[in-house]
C-alpha positions as CSV (number, residue, x, y, z in Angstrom):
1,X,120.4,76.4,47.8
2,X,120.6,80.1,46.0
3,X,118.3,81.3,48.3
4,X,119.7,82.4,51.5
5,X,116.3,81.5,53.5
6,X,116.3,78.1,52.0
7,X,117.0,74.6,53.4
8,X,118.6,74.1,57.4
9,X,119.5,77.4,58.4
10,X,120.8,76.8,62.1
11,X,119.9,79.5,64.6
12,X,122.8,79.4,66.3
13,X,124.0,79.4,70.1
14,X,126.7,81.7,71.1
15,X,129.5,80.6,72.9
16,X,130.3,82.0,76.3
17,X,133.3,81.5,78.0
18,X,133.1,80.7,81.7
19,X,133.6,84.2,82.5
20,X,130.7,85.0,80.0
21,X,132.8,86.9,77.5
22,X,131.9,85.7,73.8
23,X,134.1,82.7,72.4
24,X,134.6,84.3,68.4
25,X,137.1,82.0,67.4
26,X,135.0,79.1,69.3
27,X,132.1,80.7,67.3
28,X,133.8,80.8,64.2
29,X,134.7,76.6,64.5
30,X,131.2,76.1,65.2
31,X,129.6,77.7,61.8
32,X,132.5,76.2,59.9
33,X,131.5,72.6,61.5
34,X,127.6,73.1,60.8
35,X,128.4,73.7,57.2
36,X,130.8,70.8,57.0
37,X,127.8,68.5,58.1
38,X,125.1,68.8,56.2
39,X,123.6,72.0,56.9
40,X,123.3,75.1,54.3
41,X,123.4,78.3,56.3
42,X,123.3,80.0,60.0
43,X,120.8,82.6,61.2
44,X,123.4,84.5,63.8
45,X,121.7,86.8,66.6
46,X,118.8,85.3,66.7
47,X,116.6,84.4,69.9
48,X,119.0,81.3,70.7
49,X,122.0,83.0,70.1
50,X,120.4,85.5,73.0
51,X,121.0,88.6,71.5
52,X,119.1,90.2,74.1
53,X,122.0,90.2,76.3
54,X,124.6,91.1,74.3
55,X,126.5,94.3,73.8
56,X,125.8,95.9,70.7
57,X,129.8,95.6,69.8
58,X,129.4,91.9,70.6
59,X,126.6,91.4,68.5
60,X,128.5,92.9,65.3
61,X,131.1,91.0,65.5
62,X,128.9,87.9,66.2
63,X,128.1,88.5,62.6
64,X,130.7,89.5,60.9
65,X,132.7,86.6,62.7
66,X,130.0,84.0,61.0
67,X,130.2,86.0,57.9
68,X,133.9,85.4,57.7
69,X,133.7,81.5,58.7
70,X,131.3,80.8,56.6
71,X,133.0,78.8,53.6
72,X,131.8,80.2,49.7
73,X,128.0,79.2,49.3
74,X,127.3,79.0,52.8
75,X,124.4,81.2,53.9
76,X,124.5,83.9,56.4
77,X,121.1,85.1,57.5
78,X,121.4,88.0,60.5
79,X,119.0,88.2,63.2
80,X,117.7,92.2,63.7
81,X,114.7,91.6,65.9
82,X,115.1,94.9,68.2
83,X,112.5,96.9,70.5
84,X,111.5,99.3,67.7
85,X,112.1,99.8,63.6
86,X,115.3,102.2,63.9
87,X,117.2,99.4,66.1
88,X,115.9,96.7,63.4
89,X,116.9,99.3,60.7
90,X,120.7,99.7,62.1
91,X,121.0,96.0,62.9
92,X,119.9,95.4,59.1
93,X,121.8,98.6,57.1
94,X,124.9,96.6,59.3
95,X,124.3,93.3,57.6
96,X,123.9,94.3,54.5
97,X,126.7,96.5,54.1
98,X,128.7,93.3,55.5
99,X,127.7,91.2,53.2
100,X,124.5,88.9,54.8
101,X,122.2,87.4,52.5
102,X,119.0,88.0,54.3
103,X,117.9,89.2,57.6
104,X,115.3,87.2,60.2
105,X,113.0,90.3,61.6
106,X,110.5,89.8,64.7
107,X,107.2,92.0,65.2
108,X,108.1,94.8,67.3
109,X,108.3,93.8,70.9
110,X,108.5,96.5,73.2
111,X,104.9,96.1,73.5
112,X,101.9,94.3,72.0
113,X,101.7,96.3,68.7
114,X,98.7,96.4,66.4
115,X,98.4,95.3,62.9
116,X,99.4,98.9,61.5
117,X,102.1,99.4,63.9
118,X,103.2,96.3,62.6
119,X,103.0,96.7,59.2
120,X,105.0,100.1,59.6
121,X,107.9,98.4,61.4
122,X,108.4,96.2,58.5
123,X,108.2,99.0,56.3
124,X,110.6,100.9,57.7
125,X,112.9,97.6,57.9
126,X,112.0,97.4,54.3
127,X,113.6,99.8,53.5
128,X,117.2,98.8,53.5
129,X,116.5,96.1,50.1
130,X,117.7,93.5,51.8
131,X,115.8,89.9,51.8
132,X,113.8,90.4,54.6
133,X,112.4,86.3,56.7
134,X,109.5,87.6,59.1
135,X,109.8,85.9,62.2
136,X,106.4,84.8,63.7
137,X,106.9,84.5,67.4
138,X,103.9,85.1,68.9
139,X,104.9,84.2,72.7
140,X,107.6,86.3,73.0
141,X,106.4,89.4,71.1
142,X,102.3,89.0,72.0
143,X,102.3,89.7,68.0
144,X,100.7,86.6,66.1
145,X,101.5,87.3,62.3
146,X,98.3,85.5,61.2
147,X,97.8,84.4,57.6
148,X,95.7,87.6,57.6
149,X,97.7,90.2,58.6
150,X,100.8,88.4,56.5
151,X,98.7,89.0,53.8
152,X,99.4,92.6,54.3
153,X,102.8,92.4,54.9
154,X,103.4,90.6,51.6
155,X,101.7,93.2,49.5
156,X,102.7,96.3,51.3
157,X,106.5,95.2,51.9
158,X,108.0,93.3,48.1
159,X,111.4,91.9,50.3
160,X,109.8,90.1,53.0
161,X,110.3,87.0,51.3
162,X,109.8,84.2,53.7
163,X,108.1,83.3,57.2
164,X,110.0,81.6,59.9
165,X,106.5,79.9,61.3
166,X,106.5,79.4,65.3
167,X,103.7,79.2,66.2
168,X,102.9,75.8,66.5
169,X,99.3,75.9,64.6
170,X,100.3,73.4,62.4
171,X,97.0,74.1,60.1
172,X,97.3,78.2,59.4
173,X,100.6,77.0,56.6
174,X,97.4,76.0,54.2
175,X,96.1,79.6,55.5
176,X,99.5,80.9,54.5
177,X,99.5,79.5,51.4
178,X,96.4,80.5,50.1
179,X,96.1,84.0,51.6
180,X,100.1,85.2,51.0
181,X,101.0,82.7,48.2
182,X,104.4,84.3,47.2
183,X,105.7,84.2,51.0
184,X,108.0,80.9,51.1
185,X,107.0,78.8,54.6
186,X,110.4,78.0,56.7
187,X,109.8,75.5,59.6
188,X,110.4,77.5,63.1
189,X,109.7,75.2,65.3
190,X,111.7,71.6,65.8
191,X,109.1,69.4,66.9
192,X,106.5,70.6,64.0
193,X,109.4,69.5,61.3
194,X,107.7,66.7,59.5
195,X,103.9,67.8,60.1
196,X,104.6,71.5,58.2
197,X,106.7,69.7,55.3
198,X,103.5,67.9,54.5
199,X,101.9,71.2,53.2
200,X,105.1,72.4,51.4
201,X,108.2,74.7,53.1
202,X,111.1,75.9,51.8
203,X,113.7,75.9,54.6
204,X,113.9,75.0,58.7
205,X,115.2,77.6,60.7
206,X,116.1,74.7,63.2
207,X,117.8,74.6,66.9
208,X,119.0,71.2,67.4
209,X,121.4,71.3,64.5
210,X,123.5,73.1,66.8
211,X,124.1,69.8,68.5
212,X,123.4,67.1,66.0
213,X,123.4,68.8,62.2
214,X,124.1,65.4,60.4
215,X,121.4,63.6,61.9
216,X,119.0,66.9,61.4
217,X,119.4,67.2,57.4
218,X,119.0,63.3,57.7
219,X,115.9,63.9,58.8
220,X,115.4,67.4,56.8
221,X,116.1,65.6,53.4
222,X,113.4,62.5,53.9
223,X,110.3,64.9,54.7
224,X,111.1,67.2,52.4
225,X,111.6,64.2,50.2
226,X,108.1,62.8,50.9
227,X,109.7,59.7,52.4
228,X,107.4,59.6,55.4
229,X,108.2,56.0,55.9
230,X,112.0,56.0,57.0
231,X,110.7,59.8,58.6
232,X,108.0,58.6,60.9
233,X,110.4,56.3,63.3
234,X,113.1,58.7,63.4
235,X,111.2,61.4,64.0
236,X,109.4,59.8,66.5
237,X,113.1,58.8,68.1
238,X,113.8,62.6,68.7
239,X,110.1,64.2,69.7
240,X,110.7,64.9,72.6
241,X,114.2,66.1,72.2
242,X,113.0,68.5,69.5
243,X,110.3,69.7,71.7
244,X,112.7,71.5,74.3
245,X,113.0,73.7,71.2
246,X,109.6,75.0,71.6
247,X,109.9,75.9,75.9
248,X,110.9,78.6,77.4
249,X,114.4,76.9,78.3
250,X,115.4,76.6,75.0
251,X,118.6,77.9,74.8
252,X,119.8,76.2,78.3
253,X,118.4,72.7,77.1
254,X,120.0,73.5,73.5
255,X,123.7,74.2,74.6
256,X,123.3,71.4,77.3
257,X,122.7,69.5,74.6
258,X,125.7,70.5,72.6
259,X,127.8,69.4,75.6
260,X,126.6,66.1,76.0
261,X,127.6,65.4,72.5
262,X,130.6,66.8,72.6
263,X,130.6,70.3,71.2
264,X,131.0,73.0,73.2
265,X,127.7,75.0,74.6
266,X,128.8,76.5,77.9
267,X,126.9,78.8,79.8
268,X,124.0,81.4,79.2
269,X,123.9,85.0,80.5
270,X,121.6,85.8,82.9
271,X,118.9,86.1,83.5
272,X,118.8,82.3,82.1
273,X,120.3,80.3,84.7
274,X,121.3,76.2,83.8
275,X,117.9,73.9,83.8
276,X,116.6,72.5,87.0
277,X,117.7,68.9,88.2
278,X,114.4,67.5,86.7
279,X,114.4,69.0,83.6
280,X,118.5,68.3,83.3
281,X,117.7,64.9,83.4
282,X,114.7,64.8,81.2
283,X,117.0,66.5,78.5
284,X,119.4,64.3,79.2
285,X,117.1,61.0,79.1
286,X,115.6,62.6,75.4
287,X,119.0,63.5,74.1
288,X,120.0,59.7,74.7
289,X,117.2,58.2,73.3
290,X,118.3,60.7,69.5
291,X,121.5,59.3,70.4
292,X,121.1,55.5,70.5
293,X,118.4,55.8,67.7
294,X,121.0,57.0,65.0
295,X,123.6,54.8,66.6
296,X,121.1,51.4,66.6
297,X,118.6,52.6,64.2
């Protein structure tokens, strides 16, 4: 994979210790463990790793800790999604000169921008040189990068490169094919996996790698493959699992996740607080089901 935006990128959770400091050296362990099994890069700071809530000293070092772990041709994409284009600027003139390979940018989201507003955000990210994977999100931004309005993007900003695509309109990849051809498709979404690889992507910016990253690029490798056949049951086996990676209590279901397995997920900052008793045991019950399917087949 020479391309930092290609293949399983995994958007990684950040560790808190019970006090709710950040875990680095826990951190570091954990990117050095996705890319011993079977993944090809981390996006750090992105909406799972809830860089909303961090300090901007923690968020640095969040990247420059993955940047150090990461073993030689392991990729390090940095997430710069910020309120307005200077903070997205910063965050990405600090991963460059630190030595990321790409950056994952939202839409502004202060507010619901329009399609100029937008396009000068990225612009002004643009700037910087750097490999630049727009980050379509239209649920938390209200900003829906539609095939149109990427259109735009791709001729007015050359380094946006890619699309992390989470939406969930499985169709508009055909749109984004034919209307921005030379922007590469990355799979945003976990429970659209194998129905976007049909139409052709280059990379899945993925959650539940966090928790099971050898059974994920299991997965990854027969749809991108084409083998539907040994796909279809498997994917079927984690669904519903993958879904949690599309609700609002993503990152809580995510790092719960990681702890039933056995790695360590721990808590989330407020204003996320741990999932209810029914959905606790709903992740629990589809997390099982992922579990005895790669045990049992």
């Amino acid at each position: 994979m020479t391309k930092p935006w290609h293949g399983i990128l995994t958007a990684t959770a950040t560790p808190f210790t019970p006090s709710l400091a950040v875990d680095f050296q826990r951190y570091a362990d954990h990117v050095q463990w996705l890319a011993a099994n079977g993944t090809h890069g981390v996006v750090a700071n992105g909406s799972l790793g809830e860089y909303q809530v961090l300090t901007d000293d923690e968020r640095s070092r969040v990247l420059e800790t993955a940047i150090e772990a990461a073993p030689e041709g392991f990729h390090v994409v940095a997430g710069v999604g910020a309120y307005g284009a200077r903070e997205s600027r910063e965050w990405t003139e600090h991963a460059a000169s630190k030595g990321a390979g790409a950056v994952m940018l939202l839409p502004p989201n202060a507010y619901r921008a329009n399609d100029d507003e937008v396009i000068a955000h990225f612009k002004e990210v643009g700037k910087v040189g750097i490999p630049i994977i727009a980050y379509n999100n239209p649920f938390d931004t209200r900003v829906d990068l539609l095939p149109d309005l990427l259109a735009r993007i791709a001729d007015e900003v050359p380094n946006v490169v890619a699309i992390k695509e989470f939406s969930g309109d499985v169709k508009r990849i055909w749109q984004i094919h034919q209307r921005a051809p030379r922007i590469e498709v990355l799979v945003g979404a976990d429970d659209v996996l194998l129905e976007l690889s049909t139409a052709g992507v280059v990379g899945w910016i993925a959650g539940f790698p966090n928790a099971m990253p050898a059974e994920s690029a299991e997965l990854y490798n027969l749809v991108t493959s084409g083998d539907y056949a040994k796909a279809a049951p498997m994917y079927s086996a984690v669904h519903d699992l993958f879904n949690w990676d599309s609700r609002k209590e993503f990152i809580q279901a995510i790092k719960l996740a990681m702890d039933i397995v056995g790695r360590y997920g721990g808590p989330t900052r407020l204003p996320r607080l741990p999932l209810p008793p029914t959905d606790d045991l709903k992740l629990r019950a589809d997390i099982a089901r992922a579990i005895s399917y790669f045990q049992n087949g």
